[in-house]
N, C-alpha and C positions, 0 to 999 in steps of 0.2 A: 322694492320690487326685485330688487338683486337679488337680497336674502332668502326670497321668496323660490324665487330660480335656482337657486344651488339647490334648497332644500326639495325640489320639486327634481332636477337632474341627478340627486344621490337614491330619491326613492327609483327613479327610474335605476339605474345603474344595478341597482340591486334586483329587479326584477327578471333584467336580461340575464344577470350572473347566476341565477338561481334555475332559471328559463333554460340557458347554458348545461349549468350542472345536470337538470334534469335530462335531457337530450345525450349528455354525454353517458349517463349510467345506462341509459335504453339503450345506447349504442353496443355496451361495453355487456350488457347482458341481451343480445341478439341471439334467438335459440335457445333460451332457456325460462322458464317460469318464472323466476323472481322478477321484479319491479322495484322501480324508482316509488320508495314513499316517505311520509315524511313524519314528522313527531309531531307533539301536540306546538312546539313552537313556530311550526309551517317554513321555518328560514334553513330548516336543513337536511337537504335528499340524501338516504341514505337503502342500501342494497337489499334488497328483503322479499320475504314471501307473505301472501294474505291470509295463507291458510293451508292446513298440514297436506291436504294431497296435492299442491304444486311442489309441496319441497320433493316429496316422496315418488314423483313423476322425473323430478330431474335427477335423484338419486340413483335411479335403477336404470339411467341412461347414460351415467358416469357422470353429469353435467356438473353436479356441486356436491359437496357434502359439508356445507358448511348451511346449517339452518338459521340463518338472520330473519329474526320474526318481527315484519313492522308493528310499532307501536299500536297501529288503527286499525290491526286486521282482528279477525276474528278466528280463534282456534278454539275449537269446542269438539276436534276429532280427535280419535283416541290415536297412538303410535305402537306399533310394534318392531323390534327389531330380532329378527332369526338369527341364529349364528350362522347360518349356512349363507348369508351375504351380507355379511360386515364388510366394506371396504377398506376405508381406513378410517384417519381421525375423524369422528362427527363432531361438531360443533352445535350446542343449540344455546341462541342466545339472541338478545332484543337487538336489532338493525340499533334503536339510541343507547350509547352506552351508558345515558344518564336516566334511562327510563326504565318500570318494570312496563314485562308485557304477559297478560293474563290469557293462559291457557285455560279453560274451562270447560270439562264436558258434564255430561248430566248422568252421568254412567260408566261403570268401569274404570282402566286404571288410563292413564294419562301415558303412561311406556308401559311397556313389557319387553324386557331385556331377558335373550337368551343369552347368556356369554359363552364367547371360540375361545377364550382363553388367550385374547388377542386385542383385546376392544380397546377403544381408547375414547371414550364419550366425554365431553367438556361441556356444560350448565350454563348457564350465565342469568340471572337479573330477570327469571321468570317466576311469576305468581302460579301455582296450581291452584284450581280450583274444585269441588263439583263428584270429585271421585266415589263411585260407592264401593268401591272394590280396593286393594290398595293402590294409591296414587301412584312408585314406581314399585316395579315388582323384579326382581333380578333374580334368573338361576343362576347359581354361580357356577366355573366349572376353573377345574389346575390351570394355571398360567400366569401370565403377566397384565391381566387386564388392571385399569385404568377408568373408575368413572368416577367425574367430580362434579358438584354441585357449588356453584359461588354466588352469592347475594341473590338466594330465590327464597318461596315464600310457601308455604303450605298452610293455607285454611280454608275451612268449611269444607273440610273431605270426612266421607264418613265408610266406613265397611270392617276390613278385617287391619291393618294396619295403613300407616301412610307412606313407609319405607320399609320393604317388605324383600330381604337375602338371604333366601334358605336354599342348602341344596335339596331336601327330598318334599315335592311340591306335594304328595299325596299327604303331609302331616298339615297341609292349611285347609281350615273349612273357608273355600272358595264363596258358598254359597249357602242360601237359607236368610231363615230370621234370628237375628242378633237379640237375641236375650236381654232385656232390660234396657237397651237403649232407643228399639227401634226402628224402622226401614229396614228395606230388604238390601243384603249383600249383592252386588251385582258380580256378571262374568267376571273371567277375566279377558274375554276375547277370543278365544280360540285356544287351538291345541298346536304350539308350535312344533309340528311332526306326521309326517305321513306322508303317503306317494304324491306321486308328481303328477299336476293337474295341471291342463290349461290356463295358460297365463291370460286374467281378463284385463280389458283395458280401461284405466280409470278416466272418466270424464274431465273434460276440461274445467268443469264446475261442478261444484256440493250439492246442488238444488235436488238434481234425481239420483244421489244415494241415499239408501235407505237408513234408518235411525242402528240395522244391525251390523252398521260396518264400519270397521277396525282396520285403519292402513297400516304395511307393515310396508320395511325396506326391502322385499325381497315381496311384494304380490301383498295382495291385498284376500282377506278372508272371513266370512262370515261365521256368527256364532255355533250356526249349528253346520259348519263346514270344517273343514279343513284347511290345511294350507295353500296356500297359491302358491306356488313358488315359481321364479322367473327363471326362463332356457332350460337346460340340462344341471340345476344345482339339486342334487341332493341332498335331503334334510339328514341333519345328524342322529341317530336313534342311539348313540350311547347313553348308559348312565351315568352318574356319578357312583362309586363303592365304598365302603368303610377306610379300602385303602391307599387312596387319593384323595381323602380329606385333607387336603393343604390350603391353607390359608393363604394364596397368592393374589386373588382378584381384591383390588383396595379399593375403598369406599371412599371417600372425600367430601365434607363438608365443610363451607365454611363461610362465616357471616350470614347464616340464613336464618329462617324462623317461620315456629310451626305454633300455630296459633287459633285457637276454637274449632281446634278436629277432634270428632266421636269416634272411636275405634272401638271394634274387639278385639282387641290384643294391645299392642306395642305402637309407641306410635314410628319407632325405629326396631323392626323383629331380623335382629344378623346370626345367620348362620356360619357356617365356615368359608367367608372373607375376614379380608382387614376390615379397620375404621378406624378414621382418622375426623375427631369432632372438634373445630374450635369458630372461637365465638359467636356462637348458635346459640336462641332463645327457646324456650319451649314454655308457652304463657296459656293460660285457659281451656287447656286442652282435658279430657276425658276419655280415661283407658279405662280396663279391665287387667291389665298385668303391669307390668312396668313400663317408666314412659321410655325408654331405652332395654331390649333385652339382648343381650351376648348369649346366643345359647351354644353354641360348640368355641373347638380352639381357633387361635388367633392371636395376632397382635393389634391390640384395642389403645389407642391414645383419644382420649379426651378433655381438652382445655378451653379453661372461658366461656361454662356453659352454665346459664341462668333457666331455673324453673322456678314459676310462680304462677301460683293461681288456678294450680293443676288439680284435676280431681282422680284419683287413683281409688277404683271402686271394687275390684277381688283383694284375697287374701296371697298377696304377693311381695316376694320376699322385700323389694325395695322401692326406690325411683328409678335408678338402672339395678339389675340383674347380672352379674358378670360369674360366670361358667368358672368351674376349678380348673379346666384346662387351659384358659385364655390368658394372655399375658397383658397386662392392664396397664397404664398409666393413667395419672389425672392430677391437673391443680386448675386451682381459680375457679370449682363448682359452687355453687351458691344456691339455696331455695329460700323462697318466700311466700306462704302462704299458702302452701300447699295443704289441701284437703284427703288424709287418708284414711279410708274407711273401715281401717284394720287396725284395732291397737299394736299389733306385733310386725305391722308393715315397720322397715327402716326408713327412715326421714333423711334417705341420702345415699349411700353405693352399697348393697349387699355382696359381697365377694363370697361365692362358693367355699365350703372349706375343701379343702384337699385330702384330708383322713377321714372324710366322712362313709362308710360304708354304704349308706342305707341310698346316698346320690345314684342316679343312674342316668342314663340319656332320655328316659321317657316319665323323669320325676324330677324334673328341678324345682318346684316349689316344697316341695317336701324336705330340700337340705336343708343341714344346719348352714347359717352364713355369716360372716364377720361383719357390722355394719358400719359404717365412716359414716357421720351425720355430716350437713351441708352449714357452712356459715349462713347468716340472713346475707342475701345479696345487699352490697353498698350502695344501696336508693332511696331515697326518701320516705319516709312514711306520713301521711296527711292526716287518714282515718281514725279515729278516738279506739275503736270498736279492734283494730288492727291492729295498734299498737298494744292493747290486752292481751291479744294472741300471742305478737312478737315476743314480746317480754317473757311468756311462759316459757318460749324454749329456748330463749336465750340466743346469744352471738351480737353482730354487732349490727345497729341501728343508729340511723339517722332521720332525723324528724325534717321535716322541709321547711325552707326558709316563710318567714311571717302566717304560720298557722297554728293555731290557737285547738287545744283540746280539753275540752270541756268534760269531765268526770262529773258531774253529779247527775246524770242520767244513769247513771251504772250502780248507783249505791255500795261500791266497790274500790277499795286503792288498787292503781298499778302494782303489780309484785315482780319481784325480783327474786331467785331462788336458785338460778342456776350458775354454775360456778363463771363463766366469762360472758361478763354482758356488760356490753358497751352502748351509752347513750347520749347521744348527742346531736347540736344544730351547729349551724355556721350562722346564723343571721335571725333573731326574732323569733322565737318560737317559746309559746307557754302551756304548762298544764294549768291549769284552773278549776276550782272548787271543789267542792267532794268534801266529807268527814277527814278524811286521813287521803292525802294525793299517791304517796310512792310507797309501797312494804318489802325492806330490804330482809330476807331471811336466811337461816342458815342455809346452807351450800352455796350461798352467793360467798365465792372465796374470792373474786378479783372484779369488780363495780368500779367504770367510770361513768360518770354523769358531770357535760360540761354543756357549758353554754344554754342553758334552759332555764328563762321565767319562770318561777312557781307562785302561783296567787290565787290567794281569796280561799285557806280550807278556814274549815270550824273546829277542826283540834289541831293535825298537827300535818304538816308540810309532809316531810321526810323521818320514818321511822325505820328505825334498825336496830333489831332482836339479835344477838347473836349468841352462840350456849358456848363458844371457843373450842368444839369438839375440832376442827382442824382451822390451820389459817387465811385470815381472809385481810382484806388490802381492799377498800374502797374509797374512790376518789372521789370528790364534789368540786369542781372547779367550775371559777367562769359564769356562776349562775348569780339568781337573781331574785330573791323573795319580799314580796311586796304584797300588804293589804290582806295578812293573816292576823287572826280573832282569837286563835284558840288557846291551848295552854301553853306550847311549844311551837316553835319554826320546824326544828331539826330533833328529836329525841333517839337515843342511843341507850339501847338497854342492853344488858347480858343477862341473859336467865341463869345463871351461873353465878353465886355471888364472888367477887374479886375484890374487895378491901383490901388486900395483902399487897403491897409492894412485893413482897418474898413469892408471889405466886406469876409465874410467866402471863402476860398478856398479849396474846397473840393477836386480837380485833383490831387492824388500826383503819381508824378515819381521817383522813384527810381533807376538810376545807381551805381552799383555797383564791385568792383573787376574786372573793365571792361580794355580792351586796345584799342587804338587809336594812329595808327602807320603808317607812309608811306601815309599821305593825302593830298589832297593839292585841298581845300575850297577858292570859291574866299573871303566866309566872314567866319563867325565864324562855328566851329564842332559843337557845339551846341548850339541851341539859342530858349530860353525859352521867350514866349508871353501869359503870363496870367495864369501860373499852377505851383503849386508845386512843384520843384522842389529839389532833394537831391543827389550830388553827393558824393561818396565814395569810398576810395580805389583804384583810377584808375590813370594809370600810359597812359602818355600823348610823344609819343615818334615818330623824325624825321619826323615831318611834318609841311608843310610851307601853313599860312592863317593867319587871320587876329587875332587869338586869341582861346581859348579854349570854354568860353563861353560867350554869350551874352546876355545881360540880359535888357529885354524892358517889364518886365510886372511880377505878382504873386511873388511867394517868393522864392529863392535860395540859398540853403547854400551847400558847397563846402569844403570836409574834408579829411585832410591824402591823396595825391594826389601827384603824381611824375611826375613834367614837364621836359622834356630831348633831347636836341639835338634840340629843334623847332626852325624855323624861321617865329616868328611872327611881322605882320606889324604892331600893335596894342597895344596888351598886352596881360597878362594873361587872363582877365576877362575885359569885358566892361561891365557897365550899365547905361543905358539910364535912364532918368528921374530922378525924387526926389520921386517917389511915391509906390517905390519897397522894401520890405525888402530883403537884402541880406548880406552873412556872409561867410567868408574862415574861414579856420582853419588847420593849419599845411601843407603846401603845399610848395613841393620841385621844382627849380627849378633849374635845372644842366646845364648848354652850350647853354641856348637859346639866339637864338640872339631878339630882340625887336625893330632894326633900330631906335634906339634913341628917341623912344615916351617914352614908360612905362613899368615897369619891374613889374610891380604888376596889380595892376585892375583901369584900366580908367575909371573915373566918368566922363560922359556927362551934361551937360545942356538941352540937345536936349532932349523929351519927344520920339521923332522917330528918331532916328540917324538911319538910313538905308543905308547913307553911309559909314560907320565905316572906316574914315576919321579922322584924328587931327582938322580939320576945325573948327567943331562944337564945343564950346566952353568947355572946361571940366579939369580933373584935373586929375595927377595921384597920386595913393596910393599904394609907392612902397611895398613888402612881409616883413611882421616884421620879420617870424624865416625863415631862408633860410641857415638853418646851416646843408647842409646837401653836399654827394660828391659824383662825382663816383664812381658806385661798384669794391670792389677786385676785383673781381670773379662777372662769368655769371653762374647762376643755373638755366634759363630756353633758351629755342629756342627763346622766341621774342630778351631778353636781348644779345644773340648772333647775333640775324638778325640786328638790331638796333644800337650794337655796330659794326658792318661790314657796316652799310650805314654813320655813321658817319665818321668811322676810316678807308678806304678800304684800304685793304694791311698790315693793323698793326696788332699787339701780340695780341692774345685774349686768358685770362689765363680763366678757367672754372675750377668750387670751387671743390674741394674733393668730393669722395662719389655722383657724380651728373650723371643723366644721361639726355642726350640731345636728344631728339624726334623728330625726322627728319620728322618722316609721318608725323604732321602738317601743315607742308610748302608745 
């Protein structure tokens, strides 16, 4: 009963203190709009508005300019702000600082920013939503303004862009039907400009405003109105000229993301401001120009920005667009997966040239441009269908921990082709089946491929053609082949013939720390014709074929290597001809059987032995160190699979301190 009582006097304690809080913030905002509300967790009162015309009511009374939007209200009006009553710093951001809060209207843009050239606007942790016009819309104008966006959200906005700073507002189609994608363009709201009008007064409730009104921080104005403006402020009617195009008003993003918006244009269209973009996503979106366009001067910084999954549908020069006059930075861009529907589109930053003549201010897709392609962003890849794609253009990929991609639905190998393509997992991850799995070809000049299962093709694992027209460097580490059929594991051709020691061999392959278990080749796992080859570290176990490797061409040396349990009809190693250099060194070989040819590496006479056969006249060169034995102890999953396909039914002791990792099998 005690127990009972305490826990019964802490739930109480906490209601009063909550009861408490609550009372103290109504006190603490007496005469003004906001209210005490609370988040989805209900334990914590915090400062806020329900809904845009209370903030917009105590704005224009001086009462706050700090827009804390509770979690549970509902924002579905649109905002304007006039230059002619800017206060000071505005703030708009969720009352939880752990929460987003979903601004959403069904129409129009979400702000409409005129900028004094003074502004100081700060974002926080808001969702847009709903936009048909663009979501914010900023003129800019000379000065020191300041507007930042941090941890917000733009999706399912659709119209002319979703972040929209240009100085001359008569080059935006406002309005109409969007061409190929759909839906009507909405207002933008009003015309921020014009005499001075009766200031009307906004309801203490949204119930009897009508669907055509737009609150703005200076009055409130309807579509086919004018401006409201409050007391004796009048509106500014300068313009922007050719010559105060300065790039002083700075843009600010950062950690946000825009994600399944349909634009016509840009889903970022800047004129003559800064921009400042870092770690921002841009995922499934659908333009008509670029998904970032820089159209005038500027200083343009942009870092740690990921697109993927974009559809880029005109003939536009890139994914960002960056103007000859703008001053650009960028590292850490990455795409993946982006969809462009222009072969001459760039697949990543087209940079204006600067000697281009034919450029002008009212023809940027027609310059010539420089283009910087995008690395594949560093994430996972699951999709069979995806990793096709990736591979085609190259950079570097990672496949996701314990998933399995399955090629014989494609009737196609993986290809490799392009000069830097990196492939790899950290944990469990196979290709599987198909005729032929991976096709290394020329201009693959630099190939790493680690840590990947390859199983179950019908000819051959891993093939690489190469002609030695420039040099290339492919690594295989870390991998794993198991439960192939076909002629070869790994094949290595040069279409090039190279016999000659005297002839430079530029091809090299690199196997390393690699396994080769459970295969059964009608000729050799690996057979090297005309390319560098270096094996190392790789342990060679329970599998029946003609040999480990074959060697009919270029140079091969073979080091620290554990042969185990095989049944070879041949030998370790064969090589053909007299015109190869080739070299072992330290290589173990424990229970293989060799059917009475050669327990080391068959020398041939034959220049082509392609029947890897005794016939063809040659010699064997039994293993000089072979001073090596069964392990104690099993410390990995292959060394347990491996000792249970040779020994089935016997003891198998597994070393101290070891753990065995089942999820790889």
């Amino acid at each position: 009963m005690k127990v009972i009582f305490c826990c019964i006097g802490a739930c109480l304690i906490q209601v009063t203190q909550a009861q408490h809080q609550r009372q103290e913030v109504e006190r603490r905002l007496s005469g003004t709009r906001a209210t005490a509300c609370e988040s989805d967790s209900e334990t914590q009162i915090y400062t806020g508005y329900f809904n845009v015309s209370s903030f917009v009511e105590d704005y224009r009374e001086g009462r706050s300019f700090n827009f804390q939007m509770c979690p549970k209200g509902v924002f579905d009006e649109p905002l304007a702000l006039p230059a002619s009553f800017q206060k000071e710093t505005i703030t708009i951001a969720c009352a939880d600082p752990n929460a987003v809060c979903l601004w959403k209207i069904d129409k129009g843009s979400h702000l409409n920013m005129e900028d004094n050239g003074s502004l100081s606007l700060n974002v926080q942790g808001v969702s847009f939503q709903g936009a048909t016009d663009s979501s914010i819309r900023i003129k800019p104008k000379s000065g020191q303004s300041l507007i930042s966006f941090e941890g917000c959200d733009w999706s399912e906005n659709n119209g002319y862009a979703v972040i929209n700073a240009v100085e001359d507002e008569s080059s935006l189609n406002f309005t109409g039907i969007v061409s190929g994608i759909g839906g009507s363009v909405g207002s933008t709201g009003g015309t921020i400009s014009g005499p001075e009008l009766e200031q009307e007064t906004i309801s203490d409730t949204t119930n009897n405003v009508d669907d055509n009104t737009t609150y703005t921080l200076g009055g409130r104005f309807n579509k086919d109105s004018e401006t409201v403006l409050p007391g004796n402020q009048e509106p500014s009617d300068s313009e922007p000229t050719d010559s105060n195009r300065i790039a002083s008003t700075k843009l600010e993003l950062k950690n946000c993301s825009f994600h399944n918006n349909v634009v016509n244009q840009s889903i970022i269209f800047i004129g003559s401001i800064d921009i400042k973009i870092d770690g921002c996503d841009f995922v499934g979106n659908e333009v008509t120009d670029s998904l970032i366009h820089i159209k005038d001067e500027g200083l343009h910084d942009i870092y740690d920005v990921r697109f993927k999954d974009n559809r880029l549908l005109g003939a536009v020069p890139g994914i960002i667009f960056v103007s000859a006059s703008s001053r650009f930075n960028s590292r850490g861009i990455c795409g993946s997966n982006n969809q462009i529907l222009q072969n001459e589109v760039c697949n990543g930053t087209a940079q204006q040239l600067t000697n281009t003549e034919e450029c002008n201010a009212s023809d940027d897709f027609g310059c010539t441009t420089e283009c910087s392609p995008y690395d594949h962003c560093n994430e996972c890849v699951s999709d069979t269908e995806e990793l096709f794609a990736l591979l085609e253009d190259g950079g570097n990929i990672k496949l996701c921990e314990n998933t399995v991609f399955d090629i014989d639905f494609f009737n196609k190998p993986l290809t490799i082709g392009e000069p830097s393509v990196s492939l790899g997992c950290e944990s469990n991850c196979t290709i599987k089946g198909g005729n032929k799995q991976l096709h290394i070809l020329d201009g693959a000049t630099d190939v790493s491929i680690d840590g990947i299962s390859f199983e179950s093709s019908s000819d051959v694992s891993i093939k690489v053609e190469i002609d030695h027209t420039e040099p290339a460097d492919i690594h295989i580490r870390n991998c794993q082949f198991r439960g192939h059929s076909g002629s070869n594991i790994i094949r290595l051709l040069s279409s090039k013939e190279v016999l000659s020691t005297d002839e430079p061999i530029e091809a090299k392959i690199e196997i390393q720390n690699s396994i080769l278990v459970d295969n059964a080749e009608q000729i050799y796992m690996i057979e090297n014709k005309g390319l560098d080859l270096s094996i190392d570290s790789c342990k060679v176990w329970g599998n029946d074929n003609s040999g480990i490797v074959g060697v009919f061409g270029g140079n091969t040396i073979i080091r620290d290597c554990q042969s185990w349990g095989n049944n070879f009809t041949q030998g370790l190693f064969h090589v053909s001809g007299d015109s190869t250099t080739y070299k072992v060194e330290r290589i173990c070989s424990i229970n293989d059987s060799f059917k009475g040819i050669c327990n080391g590496t068959h020398y041939s006479s034959c220049v082509e032995d392609r029947t890897r056969t005794a016939e063809c006249n040659g010699s064997c060169e039994p293993l000089v160190e072979n001073n090596c034995s069964m392990p104690d102890c099993l410390s990995t999953y292959e060394e347990l699979q491996i000792a249970m396909i040779l020994s089935p039914g016997d003891t198998y002791v597994i070393c101290p301190d070891t753990i065995i990792n089942l999820d790889i099998g």
